[in-house]
DOLUMLUM-969646 format. One record per atom (N, C-alpha, C, O): residue in one letter; x, y, z. Coordinates in steps of 0.02 Angstrom, whole numbers, padded with zeros to 5 digits, always signed. Example, Ala and Ser with C-alpha at 12.3 -4.5 7.8 and 13.67 -1.06 7.14 Angstrom:
BEGIN
a+00660-00284+00390a+00615-00225+00390a+00660-00165+00390a+00712-00166+00423s+00642-00112+00354s+00684-00053+00357s+00645+00002+00394s+00670+00057+00402
//
This chain:
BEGIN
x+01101+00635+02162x+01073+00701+02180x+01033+00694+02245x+00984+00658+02252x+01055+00729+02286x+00996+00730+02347x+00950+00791+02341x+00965+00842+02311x+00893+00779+02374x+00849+00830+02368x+00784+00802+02419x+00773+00743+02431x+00755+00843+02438x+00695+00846+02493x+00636+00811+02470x+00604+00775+02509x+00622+00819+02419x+00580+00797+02352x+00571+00701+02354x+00528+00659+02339x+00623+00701+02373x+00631+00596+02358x+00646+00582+02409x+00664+00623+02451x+00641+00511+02421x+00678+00481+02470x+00671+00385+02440x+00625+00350+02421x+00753+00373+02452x+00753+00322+02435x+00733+00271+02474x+00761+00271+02528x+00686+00217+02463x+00668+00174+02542x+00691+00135+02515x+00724+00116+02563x+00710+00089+02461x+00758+00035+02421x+00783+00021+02379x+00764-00012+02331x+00865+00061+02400x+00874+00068+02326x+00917-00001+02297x+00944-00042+02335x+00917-00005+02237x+00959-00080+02207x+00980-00066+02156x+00948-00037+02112x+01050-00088+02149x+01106-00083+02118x+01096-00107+02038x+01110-00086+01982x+01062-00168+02069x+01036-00222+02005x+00954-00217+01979x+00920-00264+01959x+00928-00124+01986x+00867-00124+01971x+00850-00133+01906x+00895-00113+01869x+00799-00156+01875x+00777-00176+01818x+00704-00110+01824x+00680-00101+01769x+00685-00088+01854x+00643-00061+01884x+00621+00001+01937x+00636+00002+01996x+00602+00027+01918x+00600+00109+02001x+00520+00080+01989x+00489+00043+01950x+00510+00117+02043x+00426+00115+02071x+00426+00183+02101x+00468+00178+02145x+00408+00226+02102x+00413+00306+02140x+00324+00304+02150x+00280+00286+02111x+00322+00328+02215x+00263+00311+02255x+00240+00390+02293x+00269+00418+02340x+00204+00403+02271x+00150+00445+02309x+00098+00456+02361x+00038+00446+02350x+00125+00477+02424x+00075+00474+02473x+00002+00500+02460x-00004+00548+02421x-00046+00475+02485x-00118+00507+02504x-00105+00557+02562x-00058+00557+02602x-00166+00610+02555x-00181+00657+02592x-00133+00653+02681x-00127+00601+02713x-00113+00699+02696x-00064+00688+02735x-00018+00640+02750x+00021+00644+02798x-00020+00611+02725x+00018+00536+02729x+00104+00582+02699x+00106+00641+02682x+00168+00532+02702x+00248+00543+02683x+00260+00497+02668x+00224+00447+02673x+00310+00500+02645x+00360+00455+02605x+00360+00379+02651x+00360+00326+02619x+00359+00376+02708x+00354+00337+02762x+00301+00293+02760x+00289+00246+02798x+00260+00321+02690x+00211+00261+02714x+00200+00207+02682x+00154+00167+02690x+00254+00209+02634x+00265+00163+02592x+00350+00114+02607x+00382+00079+02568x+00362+00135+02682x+00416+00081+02707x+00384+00015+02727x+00419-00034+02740x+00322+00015+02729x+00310-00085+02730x+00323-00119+02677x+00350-00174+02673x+00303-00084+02636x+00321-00113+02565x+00400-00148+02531x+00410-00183+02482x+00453-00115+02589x+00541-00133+02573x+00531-00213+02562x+00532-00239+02507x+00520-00248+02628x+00537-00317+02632x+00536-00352+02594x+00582-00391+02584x+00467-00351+02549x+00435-00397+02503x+00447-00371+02441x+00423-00406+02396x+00480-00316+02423x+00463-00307+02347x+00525-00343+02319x+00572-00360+02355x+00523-00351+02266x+00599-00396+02216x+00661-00363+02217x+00662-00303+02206x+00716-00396+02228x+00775-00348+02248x+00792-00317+02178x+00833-00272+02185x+00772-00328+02102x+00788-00300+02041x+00721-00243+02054x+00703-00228+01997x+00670-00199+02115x+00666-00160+02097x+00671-00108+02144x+00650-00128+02198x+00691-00050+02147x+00706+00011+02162x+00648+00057+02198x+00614+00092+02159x+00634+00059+02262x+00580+00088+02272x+00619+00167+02292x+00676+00178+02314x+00566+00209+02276x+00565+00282+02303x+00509+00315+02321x+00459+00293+02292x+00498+00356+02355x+00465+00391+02388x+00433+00490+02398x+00454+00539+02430x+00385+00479+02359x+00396+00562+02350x+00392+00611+02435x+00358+00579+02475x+00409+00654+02455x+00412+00676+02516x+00381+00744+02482x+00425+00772+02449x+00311+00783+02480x+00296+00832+02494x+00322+00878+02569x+00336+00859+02626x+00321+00931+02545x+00325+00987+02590x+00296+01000+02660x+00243+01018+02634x+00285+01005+02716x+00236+01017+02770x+00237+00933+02810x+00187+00913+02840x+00295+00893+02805x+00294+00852+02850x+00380+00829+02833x+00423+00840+02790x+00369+00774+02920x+00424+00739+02939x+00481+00787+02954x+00483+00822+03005x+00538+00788+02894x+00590+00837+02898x+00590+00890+02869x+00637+00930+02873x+00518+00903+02823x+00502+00957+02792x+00455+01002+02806x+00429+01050+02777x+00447+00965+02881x+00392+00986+02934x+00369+01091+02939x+00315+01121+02948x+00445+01117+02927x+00435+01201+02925x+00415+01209+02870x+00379+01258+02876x+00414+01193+02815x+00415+01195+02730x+00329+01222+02742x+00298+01198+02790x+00302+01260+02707x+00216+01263+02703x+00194+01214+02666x+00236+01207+02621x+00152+01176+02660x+00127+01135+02612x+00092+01185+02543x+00084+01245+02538x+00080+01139+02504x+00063+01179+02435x-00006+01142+02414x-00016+01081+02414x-00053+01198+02394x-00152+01204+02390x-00140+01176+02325x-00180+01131+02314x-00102+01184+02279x-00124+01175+02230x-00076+01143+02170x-00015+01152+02172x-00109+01102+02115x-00082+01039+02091x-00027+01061+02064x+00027+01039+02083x-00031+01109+02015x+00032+01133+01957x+00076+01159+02004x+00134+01138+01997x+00067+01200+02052x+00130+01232+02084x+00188+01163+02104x+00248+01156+02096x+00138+01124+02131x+00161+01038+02176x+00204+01005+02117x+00261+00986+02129x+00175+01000+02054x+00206+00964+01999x+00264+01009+01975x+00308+00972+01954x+00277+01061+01971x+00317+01110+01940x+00384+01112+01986x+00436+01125+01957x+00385+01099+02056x+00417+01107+02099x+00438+01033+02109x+00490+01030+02142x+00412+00973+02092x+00429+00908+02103x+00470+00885+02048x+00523+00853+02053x+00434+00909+01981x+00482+00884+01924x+00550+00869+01928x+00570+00811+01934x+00596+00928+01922x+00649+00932+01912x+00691+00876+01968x+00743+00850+01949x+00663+00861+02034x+00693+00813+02063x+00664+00737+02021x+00699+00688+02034x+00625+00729+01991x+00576+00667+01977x+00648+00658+01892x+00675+00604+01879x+00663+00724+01850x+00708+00713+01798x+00766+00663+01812x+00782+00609+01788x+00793+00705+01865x+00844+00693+01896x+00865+00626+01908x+00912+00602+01877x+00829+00590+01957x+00816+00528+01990x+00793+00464+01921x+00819+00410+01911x+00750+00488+01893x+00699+00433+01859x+00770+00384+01791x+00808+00415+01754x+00763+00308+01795x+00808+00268+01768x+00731+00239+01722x+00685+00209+01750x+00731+00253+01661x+00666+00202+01632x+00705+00138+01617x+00759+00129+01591x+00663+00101+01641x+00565+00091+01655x+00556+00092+01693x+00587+00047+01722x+00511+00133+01739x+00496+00150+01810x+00406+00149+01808x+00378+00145+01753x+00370+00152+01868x+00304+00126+01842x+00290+00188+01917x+00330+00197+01963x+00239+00215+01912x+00210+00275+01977x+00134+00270+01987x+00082+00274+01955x+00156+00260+02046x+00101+00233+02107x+00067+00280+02145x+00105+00298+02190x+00006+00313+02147x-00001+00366+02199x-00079+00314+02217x-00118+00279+02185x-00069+00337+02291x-00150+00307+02348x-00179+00387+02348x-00144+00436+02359x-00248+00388+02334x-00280+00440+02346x-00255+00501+02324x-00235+00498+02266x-00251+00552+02349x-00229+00613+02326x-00174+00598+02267x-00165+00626+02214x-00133+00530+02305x-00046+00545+02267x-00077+00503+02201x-00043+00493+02150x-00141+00481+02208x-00166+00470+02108x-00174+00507+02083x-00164+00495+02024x-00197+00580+02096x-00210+00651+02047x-00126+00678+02044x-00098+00710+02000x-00109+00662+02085x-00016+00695+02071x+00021+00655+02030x+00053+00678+01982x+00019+00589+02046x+00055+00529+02014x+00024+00535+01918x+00063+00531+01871x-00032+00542+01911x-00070+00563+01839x-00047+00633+01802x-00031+00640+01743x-00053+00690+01861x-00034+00750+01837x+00039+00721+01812x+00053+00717+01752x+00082+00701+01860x+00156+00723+01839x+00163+00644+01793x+00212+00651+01756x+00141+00591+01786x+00139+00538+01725x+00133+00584+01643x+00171+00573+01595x+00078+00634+01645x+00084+00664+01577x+00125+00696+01572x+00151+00687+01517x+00163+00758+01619x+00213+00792+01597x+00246+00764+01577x+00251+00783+01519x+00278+00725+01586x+00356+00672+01586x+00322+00653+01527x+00348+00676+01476x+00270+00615+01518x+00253+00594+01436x+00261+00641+01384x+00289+00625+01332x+00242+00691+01394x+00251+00765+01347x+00330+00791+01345x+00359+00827+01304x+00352+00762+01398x+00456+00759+01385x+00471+00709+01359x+00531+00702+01348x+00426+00658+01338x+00475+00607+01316x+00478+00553+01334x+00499+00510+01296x+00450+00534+01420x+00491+00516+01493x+00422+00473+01506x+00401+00472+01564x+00392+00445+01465x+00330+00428+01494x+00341+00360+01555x+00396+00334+01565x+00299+00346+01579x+00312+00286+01637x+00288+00225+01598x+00244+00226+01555x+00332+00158+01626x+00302+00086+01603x+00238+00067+01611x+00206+00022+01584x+00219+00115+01661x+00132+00099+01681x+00128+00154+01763x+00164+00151+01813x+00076+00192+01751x+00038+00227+01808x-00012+00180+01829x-00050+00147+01794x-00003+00181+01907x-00049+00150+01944x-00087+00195+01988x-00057+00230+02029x-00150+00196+01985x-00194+00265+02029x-00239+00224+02067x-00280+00188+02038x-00233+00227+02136x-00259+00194+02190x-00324+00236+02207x-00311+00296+02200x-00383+00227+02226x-00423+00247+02267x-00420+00326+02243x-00405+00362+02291x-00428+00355+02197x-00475+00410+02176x-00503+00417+02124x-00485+00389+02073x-00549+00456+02129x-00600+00460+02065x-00578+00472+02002x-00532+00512+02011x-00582+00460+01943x-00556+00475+01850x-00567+00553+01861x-00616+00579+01888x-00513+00586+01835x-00495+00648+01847x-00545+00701+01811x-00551+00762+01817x-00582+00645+01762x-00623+00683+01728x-00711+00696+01760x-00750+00742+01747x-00716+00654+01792x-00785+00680+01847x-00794+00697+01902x-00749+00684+01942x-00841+00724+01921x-00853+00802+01955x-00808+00767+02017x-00796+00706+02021x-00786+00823+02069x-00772+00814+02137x-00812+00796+02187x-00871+00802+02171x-00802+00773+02251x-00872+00771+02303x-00895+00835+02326x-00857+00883+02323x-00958+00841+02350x-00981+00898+02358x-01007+00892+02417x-01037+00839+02423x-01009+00943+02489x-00961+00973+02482x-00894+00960+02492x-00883+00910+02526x-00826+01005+02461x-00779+00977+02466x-00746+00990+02520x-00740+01043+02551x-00716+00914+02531x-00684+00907+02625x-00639+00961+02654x-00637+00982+02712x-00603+00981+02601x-00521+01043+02644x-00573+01102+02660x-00546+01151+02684x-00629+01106+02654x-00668+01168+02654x-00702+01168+02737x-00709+01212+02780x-00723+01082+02731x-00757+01082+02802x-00747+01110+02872x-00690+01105+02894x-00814+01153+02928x-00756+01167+02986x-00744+01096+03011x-00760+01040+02991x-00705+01127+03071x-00644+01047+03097x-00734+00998+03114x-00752+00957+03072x-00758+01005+03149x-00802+00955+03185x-00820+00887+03123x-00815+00826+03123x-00842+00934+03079x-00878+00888+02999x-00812+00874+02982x-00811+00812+02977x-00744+00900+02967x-00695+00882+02941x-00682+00792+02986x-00707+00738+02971x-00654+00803+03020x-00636+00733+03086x-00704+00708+03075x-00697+00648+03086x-00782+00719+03056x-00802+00654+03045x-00796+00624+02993x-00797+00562+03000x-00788+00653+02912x-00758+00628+02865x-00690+00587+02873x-00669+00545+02833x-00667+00605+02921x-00602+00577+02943x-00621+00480+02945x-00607+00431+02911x-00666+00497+03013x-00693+00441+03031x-00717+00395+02972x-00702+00335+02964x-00760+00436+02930x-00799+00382+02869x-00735+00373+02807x-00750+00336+02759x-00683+00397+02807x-00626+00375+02769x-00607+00309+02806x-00590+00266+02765x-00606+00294+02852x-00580+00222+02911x-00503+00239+02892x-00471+00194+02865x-00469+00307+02904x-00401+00286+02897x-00348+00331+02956x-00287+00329+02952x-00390+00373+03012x-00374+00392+03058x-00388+00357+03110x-00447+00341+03117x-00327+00330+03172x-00330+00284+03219x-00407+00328+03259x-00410+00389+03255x-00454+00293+03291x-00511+00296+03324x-00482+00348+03391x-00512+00399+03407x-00419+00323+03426x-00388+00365+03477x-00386+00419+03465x-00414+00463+03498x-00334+00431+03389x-00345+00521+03375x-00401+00540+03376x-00408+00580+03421x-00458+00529+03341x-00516+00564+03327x-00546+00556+03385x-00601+00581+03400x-00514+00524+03419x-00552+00534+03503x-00524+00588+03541x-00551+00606+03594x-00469+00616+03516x-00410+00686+03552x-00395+00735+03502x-00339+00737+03474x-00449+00781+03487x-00448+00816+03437x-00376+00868+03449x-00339+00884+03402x-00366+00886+03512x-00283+00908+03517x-00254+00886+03506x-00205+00924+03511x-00232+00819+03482x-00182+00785+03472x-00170+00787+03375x-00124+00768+03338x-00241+00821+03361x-00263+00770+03270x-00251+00894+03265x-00271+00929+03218x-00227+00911+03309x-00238+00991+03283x-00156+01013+03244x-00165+01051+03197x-00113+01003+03251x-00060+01030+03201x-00060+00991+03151x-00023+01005+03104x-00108+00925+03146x-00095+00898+03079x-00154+00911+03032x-00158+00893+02973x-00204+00949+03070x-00256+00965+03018x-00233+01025+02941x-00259+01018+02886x-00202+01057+02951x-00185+01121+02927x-00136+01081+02875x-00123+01107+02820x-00122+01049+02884x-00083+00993+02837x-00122+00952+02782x-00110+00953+02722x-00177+00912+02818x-00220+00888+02770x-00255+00923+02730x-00259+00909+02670x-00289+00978+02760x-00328+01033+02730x-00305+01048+02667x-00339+01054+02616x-00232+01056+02674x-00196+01065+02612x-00173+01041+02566x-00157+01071+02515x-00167+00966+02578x-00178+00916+02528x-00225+00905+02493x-00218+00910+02432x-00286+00886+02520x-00355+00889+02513x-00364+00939+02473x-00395+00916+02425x-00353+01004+02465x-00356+01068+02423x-00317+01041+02342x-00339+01038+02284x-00245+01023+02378x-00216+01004+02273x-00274+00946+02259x-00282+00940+02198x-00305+00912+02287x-00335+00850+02260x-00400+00877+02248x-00424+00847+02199x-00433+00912+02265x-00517+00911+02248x-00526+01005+02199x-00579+01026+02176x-00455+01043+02196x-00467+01073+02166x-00447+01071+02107x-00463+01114+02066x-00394+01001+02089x-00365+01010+02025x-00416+00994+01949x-00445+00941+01940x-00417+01048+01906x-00438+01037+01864x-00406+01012+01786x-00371+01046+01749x-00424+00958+01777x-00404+00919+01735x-00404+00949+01670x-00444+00995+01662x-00376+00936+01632x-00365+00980+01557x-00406+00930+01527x-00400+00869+01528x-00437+00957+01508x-00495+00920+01435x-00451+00898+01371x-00469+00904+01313x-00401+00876+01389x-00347+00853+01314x-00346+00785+01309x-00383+00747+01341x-00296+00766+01260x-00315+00703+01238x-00274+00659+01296x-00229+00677+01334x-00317+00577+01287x-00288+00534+01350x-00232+00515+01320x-00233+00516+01258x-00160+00491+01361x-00108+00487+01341x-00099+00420+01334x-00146+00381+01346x-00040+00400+01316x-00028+00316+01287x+00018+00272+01333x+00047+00224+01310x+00021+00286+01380x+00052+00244+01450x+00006+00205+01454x-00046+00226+01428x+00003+00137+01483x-00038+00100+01517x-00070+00109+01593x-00036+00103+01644x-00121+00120+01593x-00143+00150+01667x-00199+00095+01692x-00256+00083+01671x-00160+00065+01744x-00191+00026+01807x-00226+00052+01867x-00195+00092+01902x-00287+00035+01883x-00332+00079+01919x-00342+00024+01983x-00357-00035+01973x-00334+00046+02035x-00358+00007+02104x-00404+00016+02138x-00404+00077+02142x-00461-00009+02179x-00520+00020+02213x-00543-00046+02248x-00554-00104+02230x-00545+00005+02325x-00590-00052+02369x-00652-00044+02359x-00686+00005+02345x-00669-00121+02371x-00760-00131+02357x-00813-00098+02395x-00873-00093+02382x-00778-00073+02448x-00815-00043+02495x-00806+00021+02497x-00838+00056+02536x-00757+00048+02451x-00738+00128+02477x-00802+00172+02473x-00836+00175+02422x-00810+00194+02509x-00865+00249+02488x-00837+00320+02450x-00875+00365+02432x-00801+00321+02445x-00751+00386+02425x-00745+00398+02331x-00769+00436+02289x-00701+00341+02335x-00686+00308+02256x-00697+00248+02236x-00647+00223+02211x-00762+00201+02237x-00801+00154+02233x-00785+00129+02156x-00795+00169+02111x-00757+00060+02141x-00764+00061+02077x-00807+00067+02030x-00797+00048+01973x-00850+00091+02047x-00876+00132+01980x-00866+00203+01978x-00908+00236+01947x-00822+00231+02003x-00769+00306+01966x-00712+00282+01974x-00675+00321+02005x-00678+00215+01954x-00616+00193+01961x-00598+00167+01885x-00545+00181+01858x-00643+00130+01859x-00660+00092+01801x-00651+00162+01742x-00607+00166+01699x-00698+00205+01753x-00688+00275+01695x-00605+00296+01686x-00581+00329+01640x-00577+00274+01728x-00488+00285+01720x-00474+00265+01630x-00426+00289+01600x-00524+00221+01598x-00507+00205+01559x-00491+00230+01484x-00458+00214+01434x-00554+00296+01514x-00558+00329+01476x-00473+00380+01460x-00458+00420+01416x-00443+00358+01505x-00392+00414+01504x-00314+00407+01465x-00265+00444+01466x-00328+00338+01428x-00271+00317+01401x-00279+00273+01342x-00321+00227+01344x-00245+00282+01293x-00240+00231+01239x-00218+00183+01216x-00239+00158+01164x-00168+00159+01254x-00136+00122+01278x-00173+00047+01327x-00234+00038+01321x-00141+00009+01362x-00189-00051+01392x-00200-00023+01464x-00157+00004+01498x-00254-00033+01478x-00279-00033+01536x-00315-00091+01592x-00363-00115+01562x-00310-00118+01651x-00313-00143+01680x-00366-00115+01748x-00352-00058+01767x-00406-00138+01773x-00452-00137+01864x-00456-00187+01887x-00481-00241+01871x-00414-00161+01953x-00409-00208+02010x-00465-00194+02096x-00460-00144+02132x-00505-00243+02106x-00560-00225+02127x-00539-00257+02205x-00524-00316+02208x-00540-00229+02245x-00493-00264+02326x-00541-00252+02351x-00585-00213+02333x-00536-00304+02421x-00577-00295+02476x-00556-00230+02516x-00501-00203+02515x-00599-00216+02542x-00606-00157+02581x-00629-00086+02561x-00662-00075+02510x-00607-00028+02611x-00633+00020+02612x-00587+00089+02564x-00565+00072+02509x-00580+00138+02580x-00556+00190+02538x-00468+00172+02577x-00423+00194+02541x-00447+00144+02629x-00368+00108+02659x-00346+00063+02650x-00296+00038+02674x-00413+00029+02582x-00360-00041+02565x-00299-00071+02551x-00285-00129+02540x-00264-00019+02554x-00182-00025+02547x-00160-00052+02575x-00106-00078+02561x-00197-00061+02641x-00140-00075+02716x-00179-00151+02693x-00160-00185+02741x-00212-00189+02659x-00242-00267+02657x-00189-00292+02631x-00144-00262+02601x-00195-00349+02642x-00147-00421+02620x-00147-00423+02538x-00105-00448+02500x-00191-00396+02528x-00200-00425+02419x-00165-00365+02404x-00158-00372+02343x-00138-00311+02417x-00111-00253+02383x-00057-00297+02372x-00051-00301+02311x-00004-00341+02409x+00070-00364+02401x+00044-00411+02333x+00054-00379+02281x+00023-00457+02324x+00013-00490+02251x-00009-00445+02193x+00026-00447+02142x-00063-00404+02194x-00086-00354+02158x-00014-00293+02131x+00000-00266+02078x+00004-00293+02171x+00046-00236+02158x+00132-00277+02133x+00183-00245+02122x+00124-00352+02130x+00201-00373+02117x+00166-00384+02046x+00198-00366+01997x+00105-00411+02038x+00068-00428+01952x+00074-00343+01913x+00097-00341+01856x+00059-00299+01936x+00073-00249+01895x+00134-00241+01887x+00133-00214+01832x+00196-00245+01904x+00246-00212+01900x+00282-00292+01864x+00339-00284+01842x+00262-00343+01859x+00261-00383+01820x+00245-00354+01733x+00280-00350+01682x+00168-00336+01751x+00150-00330+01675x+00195-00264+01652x+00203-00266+01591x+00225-00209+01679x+00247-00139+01658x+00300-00159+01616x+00308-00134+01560x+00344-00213+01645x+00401-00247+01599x+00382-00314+01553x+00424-00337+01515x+00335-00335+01558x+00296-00373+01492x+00225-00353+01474x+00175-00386+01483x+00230-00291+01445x+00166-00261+01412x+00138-00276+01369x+00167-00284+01315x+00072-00287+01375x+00050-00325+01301x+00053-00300+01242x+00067-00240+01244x+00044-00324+01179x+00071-00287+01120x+00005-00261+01094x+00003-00227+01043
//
């Protein structure tokens, strides 16, 4: 099935495994092509592609979580071979969680959710919240995230058709409200840099609360972009290790 929704960055014949990966706040499917080289050829990487970039660049982006999940599903049915394990950095952890329970409530649950760098869905948001900010305070939050090159935020014309983009990401992530229901029985792996100021492990750790199943925290050097560090490639081959030998 093709569809706008996915994109395959490796696919394998002989997968034992999918990994479907969720960008952070403006981020695409693209930003999880470093990851091809090194991962195990038994697993299958994919890529979710929201709306409002790359080739979906005319598409409007979408404010808000359920519309995003409702509209992603049916490609996520489609595609998904279990045991597959879903990965979202930042924002794509409140999407990667939202759409982990639906699929559990079909049936379809994942070998293990992994939620990078945002807060347990169950405590409060930051205040005030960033998609709200005007641009000046917005681009300096930019700055204290450490994940916009220093050049852009030095050429605010250059950082202007992609604001209206983030804004809107930033909106499904800090407005979604979490259903007060019960935590589900997937195994959920939580990631956080030591330094993030954003999602600091101590609102990374409360993930735990969110499942009944085994849970795991992985505590990395760096800031709220620790993704792009050297320990994500071991960290991230040990989880997808444990998704296919889960403890009993």
């Amino acid at each position: 099935m093709t569809t706008p929704w996915l994109r395959t960055l490796k696919p394998s014949v002989s997968a034992r495994l999918q990994l479907v990966c969720f960008p952070y706040a403006g981020g695409a499917a693209t930003t999880y092509l470093p990851w091809v080289p090194w991962l195990p050829p038994q697993v299958e990487l994919l890529a979710v592609q929201p709306p409002g970039r790359h080739e979906r660049s005319r598409e409007e982006p979408l404010r808000r979580m359920n519309p995003l999940v409702d509209a992603l599903l049916p490609a996520l049915r489609a595609q998904l071979r279990p045991p597959y394990v879903l990965f979202g950095h930042s924002m794509g952890a409140a999407v990667a969680h939202a759409v982990a329970r639906r699929l559990s409530c079909e049936g379809l649950a994942p070998a293990l959710l992994i939620v990078s760098a945002h807060r347990a869905p169950h405590l409060p948001p930051r205040q005030p919240m960033t998609h709200t900010l005007p641009e000046p305070q917005l681009l300096a939050q930019l700055a204290h995230f450490d994940g916009t090159p220093p050049e852009l935020l030095a050429a605010p014309e250059l950082l202007a058709p992609f604001i209206p983009l983030l804004r809107a990401d930033l909106e499904v992530s800090e407005t979604y409200d979490h259903p007060p229901d019960t935590p589900s029985a997937f195994p959920v792996s939580a990631w956080s840099g030591r330094s993030d100021p954003i999602a600091p492990p101590t609102q990374m750790t409360p993930w735990r609360a969110h499942t009944t199943g085994p849970f795991r925290h992985h505590s990395l050097p760096g800031t709220h972009f620790f993704l792009r560090t050297p320990p994500t490639r071991p960290t991230l081959l040990k989880d997808l290790l444990w998704s296919l030998n889960p403890p009993k």
